[in-house]
N, C-alpha and C positions, 0 to 999 in steps of 0.2 A: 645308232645314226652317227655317223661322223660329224667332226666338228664342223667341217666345210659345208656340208650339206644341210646343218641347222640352220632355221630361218630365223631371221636377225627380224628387229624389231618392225623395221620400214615395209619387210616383207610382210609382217604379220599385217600392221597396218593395211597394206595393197588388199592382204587377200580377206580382211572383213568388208573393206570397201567392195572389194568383188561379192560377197556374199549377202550383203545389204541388198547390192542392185540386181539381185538373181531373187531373194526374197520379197514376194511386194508382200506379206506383212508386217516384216521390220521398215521394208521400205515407208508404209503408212505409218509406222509408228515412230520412226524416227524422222522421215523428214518434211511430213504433213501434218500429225498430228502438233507438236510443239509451235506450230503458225496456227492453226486454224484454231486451235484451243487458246492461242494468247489471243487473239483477234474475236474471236466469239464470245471468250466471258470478259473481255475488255471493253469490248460494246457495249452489253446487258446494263455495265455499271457507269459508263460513260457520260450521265450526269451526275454521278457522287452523290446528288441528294434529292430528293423528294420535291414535286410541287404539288400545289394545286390538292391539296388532300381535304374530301369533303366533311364537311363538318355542320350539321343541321345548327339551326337558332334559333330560339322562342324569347318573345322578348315582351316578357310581361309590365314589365316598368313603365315601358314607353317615355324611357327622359331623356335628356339630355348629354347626360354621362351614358346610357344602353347604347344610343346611337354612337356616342364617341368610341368603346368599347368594337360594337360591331364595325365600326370604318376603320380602326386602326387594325383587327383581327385579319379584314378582306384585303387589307392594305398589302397584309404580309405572303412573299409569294408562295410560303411553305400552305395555307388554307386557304379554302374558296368555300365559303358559306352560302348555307342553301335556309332560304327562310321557313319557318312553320307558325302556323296561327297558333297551335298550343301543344302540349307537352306530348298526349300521345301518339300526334300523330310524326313530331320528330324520333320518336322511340320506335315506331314500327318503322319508320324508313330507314334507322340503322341496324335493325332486328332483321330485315330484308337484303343487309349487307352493301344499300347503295350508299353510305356514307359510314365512315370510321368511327363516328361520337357525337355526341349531343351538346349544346350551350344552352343552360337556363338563367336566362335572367328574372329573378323574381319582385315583383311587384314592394315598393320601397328601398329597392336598392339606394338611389341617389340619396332619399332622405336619410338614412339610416348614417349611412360615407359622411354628410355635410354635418350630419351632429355628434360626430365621432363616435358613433353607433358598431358595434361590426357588422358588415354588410359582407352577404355571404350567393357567389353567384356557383352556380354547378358545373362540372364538365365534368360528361362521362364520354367513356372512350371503349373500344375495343380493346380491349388488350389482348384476344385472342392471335391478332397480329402485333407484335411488337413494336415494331420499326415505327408504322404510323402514329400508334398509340405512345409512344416517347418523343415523337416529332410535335405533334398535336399539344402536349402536355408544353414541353419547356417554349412553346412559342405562344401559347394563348398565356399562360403564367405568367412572361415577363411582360406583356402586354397589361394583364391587369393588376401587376403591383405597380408599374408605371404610370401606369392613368390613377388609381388609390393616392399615390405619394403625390399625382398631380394636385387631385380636388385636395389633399389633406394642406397642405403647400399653400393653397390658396386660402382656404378656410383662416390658415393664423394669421399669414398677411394681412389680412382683411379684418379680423374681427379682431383679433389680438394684438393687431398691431407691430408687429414681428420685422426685423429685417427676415432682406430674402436665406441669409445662413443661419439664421436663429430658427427661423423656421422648420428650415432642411433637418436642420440636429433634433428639434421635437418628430418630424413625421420619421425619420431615419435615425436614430442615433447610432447604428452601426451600418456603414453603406461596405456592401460585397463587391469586391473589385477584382469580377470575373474576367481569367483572360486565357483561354482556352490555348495553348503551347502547338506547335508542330503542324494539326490538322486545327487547323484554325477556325473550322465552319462546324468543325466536329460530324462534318458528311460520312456513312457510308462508306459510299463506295474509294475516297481516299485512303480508307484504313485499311479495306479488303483488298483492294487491286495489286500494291506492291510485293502482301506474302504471295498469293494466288498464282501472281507471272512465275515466282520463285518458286513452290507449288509445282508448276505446269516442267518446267523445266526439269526440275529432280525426278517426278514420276515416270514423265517421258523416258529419263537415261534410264531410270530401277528396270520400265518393262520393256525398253528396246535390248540391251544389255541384258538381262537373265534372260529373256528369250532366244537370244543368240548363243547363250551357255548352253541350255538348255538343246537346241535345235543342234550341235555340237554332239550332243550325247544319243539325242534322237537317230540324229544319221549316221551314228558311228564312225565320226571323225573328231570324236574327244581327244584319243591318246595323241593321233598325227598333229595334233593342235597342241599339244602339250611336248612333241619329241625334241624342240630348241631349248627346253629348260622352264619348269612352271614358272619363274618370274619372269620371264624373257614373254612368254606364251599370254600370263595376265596381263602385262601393260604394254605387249603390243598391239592386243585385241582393245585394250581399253585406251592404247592413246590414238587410237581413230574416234571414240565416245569423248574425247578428250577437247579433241578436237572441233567436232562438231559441236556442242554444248557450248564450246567457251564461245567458239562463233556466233550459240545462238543468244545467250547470255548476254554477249556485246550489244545486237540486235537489241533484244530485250529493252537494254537499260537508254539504248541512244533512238530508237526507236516509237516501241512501244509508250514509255514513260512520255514522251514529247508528246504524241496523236492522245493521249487518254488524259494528258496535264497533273501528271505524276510531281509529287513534291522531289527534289535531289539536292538535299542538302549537305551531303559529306562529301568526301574524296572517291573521285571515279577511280582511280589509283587502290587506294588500299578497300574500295568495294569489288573490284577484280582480283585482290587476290584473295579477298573471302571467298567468290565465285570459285576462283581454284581448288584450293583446299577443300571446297566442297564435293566438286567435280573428283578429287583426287580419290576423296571416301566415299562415296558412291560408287568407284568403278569396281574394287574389291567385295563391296557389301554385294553390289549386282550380281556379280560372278559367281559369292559363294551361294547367293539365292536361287539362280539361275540351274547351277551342279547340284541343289537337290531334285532336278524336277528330266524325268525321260521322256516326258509328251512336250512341246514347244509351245499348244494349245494351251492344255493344263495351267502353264505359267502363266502366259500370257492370260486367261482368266482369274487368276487368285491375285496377282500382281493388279489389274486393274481396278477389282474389289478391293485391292488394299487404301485405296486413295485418299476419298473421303474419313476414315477411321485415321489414318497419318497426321490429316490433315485437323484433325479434331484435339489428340492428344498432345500437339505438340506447346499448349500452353497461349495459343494466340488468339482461338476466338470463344476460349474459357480459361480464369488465371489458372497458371499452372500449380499453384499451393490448393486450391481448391477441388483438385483433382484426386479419385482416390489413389492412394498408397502404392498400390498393384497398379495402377495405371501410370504414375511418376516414376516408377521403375521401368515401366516398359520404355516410356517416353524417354527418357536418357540414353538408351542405349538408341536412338534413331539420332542421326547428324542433323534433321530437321531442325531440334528440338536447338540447341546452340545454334545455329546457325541462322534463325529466325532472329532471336533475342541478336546477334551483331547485325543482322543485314536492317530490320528497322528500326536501330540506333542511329546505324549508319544515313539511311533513306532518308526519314522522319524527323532523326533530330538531330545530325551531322555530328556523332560520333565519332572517335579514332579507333581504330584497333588496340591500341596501345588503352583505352581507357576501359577497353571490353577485354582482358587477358584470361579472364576465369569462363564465359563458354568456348573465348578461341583454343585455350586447352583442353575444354571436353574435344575441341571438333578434331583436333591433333590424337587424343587417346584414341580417338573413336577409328581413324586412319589409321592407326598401328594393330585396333585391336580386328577390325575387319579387312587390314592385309593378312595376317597374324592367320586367321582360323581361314579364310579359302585359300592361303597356301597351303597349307597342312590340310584341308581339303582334297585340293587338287594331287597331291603327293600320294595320298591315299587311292584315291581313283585313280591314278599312273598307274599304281605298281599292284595295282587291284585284281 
């Protein structure tokens, strides 16, 4: 092919654009699926936290302090207690799965509290759900070392005669001064919502982008896509993915984060060009994904199955040291994996770039090593 006649980049760009809108299932994959998926699981978690989680009561004591106990527990909006006259029948209604856990209060409680006795109240929980069962826990817990240090407080005032900080230092002598950093409420759906957008974005390019590699090879219009020069050929097909990503990206962060009340504590500025770089190493990784595969279907199947498994090893909603060996190995070599670790430094606890330098050079190697192999790819399949 002569020089004149090789398609220049603009051109390549035109003609995936034409190709997108001749496909409706790149069509669906690129430019409905990345809305309807940021919108759909944006909802699900659209309260960030839990209310109202049932929680049975038996309350044997019947004093003064049980009642104080059970009005400050209903008080809280995270539990709605449901009362029981005695223990077993609070037990079968959470064995029945209509409430999450049990509270027993046992008969001498108060007395036990006023004579510096230890007084010992129950809560059993479900842990076969998580989420409730850790919810349930840290909110009746600080409820009843609160009201304990109340009555004990009182107890030396009174009888011992105590100022009110001499007392404090007998019921407390070391007081925890919790103060939960970034996700302030320690919700949820705050901590899952900003990887997930980011997430929904990267998967969308991996299987709109390999399957257009892919569909390329299918129809046997691989080599005519490749005759203006395999670099020419990869990033003008990918700065149309380029393009649309970063648009939707933009959308994402000015959009999305605002309707869902997304925390954005860093620089919109240098969280764009994390977005880049991202976008840069994804479009190569896609391609050479996309060039193993002659069916368009095939990809597009194994590329969707990959999602949830990406989205597991990349160290966010299990640490990554705790992950096995063969598993951290794999994890590194996915852009995910650094680019999570900057983007909610960034998000979360308004980080710079400049103080994140060790995964922004994984996400750099990872660009050179996934241009690197689907050119030489592609070279191979030209001259094939």
């Amino acid at each position: 092919m002569s020089k004149k006649s090789r398609p220049s980049l603009i051109k390549l760009f035109l003609r995936e654009a034409s190709l997108v809108a001749k496909d409706h299932s790149l069509l669906l994959t690129l430019l409905i699926a990345p809305l309807l998926y940021a919108f759909f699981y944006g909802s699900i978690y659209i309260n960030k936290e839990e209310e109202n989680v049932k929680l049975a009561v038996v309350d044997d004591d019947q004093s003064r302090l049980s009642r104080l106990l059970q009005q400050n527990i209903d008080n809280s909006p995270m539990v709605e207690l449901i009362h029981f006259p005695n223990l077993e029948a609070a037990k079968e209604y959470m064995y029945q799965g209509d409430c999450q856990g049990y509270f027993y209060i046992p008969k001498g409680t108060q007395t036990n509290l006023l004579s510096l006795k230890q007084s010992n109240v129950v809560l059993a929980v479900n842990a076969a759900r998580f989420l409730p069962s850790s919810d349930l826990l840290a909110s009746v817990q600080q409820i009843c070392l609160t009201i304990g240090a109340g009555v004990r407080l009182q107890y030396f005032e009174k009888t011992e005669g105590l100022s009110t900080a001499m007392a404090m230092q007998n019921v407390m002598p070391i007081n925890l001064d919790y103060r939960p950093l970034f996700n302030e409420r320690s919700s949820y759906g705050a901590f899952l919502l900003p990887a997930l957008l980011a997430l929904i974005l990267q998967q969308t390019l991996l299987i709109g982008l390999s399957e257009s590699v892919a569909g390329e090879r299918q129809h046997g219009t691989f080599k005519e896509w490749l005759g203006g020069g395999v670099s020419t050929a990869i990033w003008g097909k990918g700065l149309f993915y380029l393009f649309v990503f970063g648009a939707y990206g933009f959308f994402f962060l000015n959009v999305n984060f605002k309707l869902l009340d997304l925390p954005m504590r860093g620089s919109g500025f240098q969280l764009g060009v994390l977005l880049f770089v991202l976008l840069l190493t994804l479009i190569p990784m896609a391609q050479f994904i996309g060039s193993l595969f002659k069916s368009q279907l095939l990809c597009l199947q194994i590329m969707a199955f990959s999602t949830y498994p990406i989205f597991l090893i990349t160290g966010y909603t299990w640490p990554f040291e705790s992950l096995p060996l063969v598993v951290q190995w794999m994890s590194m070599l996915l852009p995910t994996t650094p680019f999570i670790k900057v983007y909610t430094a960034i998000v979360q606890s308004g980080a710079s770039l400049a103080s994140m330098m060790g995964p922004m050079l994984h996400l750099l190697l990872l660009w050179l090593f996934y241009s690197s192999i689907c050119y030489m790819r592609f070279r191979k399949l030209r001259f094939s």
